[in-house]
C-alpha positions as CSV (number, residue, x, y, z in Angstrom):
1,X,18.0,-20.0,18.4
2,X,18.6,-19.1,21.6
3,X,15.1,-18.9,24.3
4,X,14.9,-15.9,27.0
5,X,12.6,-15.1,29.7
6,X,11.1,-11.6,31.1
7,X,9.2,-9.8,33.5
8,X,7.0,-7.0,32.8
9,X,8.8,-4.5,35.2
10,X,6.6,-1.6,33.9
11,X,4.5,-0.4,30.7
12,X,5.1,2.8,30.0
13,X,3.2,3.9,27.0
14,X,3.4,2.2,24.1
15,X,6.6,0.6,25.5
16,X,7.6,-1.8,28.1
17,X,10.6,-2.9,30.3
18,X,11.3,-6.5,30.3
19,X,13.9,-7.6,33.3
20,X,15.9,-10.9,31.9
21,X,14.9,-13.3,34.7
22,X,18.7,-14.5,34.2
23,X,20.9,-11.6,34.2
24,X,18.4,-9.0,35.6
25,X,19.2,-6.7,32.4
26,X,16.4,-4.5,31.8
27,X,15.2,-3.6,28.3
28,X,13.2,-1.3,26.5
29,X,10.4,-3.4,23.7
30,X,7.6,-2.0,22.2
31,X,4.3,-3.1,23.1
32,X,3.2,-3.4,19.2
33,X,5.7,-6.6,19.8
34,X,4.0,-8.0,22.8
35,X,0.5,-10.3,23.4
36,X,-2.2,-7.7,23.5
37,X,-3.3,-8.7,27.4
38,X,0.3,-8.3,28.7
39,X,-0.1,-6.7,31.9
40,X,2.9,-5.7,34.2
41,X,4.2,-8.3,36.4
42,X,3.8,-11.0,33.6
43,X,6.0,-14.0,32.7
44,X,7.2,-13.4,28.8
45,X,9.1,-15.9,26.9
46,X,10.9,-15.1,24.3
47,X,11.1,-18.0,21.3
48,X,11.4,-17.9,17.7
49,X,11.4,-14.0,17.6
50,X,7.9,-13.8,19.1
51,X,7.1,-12.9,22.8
52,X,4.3,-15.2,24.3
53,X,2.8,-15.0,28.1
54,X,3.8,-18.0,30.4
């Protein structure tokens, strides 16, 4: 397993782009996927296929 970690760039809809804090590439992930009080400029972790708010 392999452990990532993201900002919340922006929501944009149902959808939000994560910025790897490591590389600085930006992706595209569905909110449905996401804790339901993520808010843009939040700390994600990545881990065991599940996003969770640091």
């Amino acid at each position: 397993m392999f452990d990532k970690v993201y900002t919340v760039r922006q929501i944009d809809g149902d959808y939000a782009h994560l910025v790897d804090k490591e590389s600085g590439e930006e992706i595209l992930v569905a909110m449905a996927l996401l804790p339901m009080e993520t808010d843009e400029g939040d700390t994600l972790e990545y881990k065991n296929f599940q996003y969770s708010i640091l």
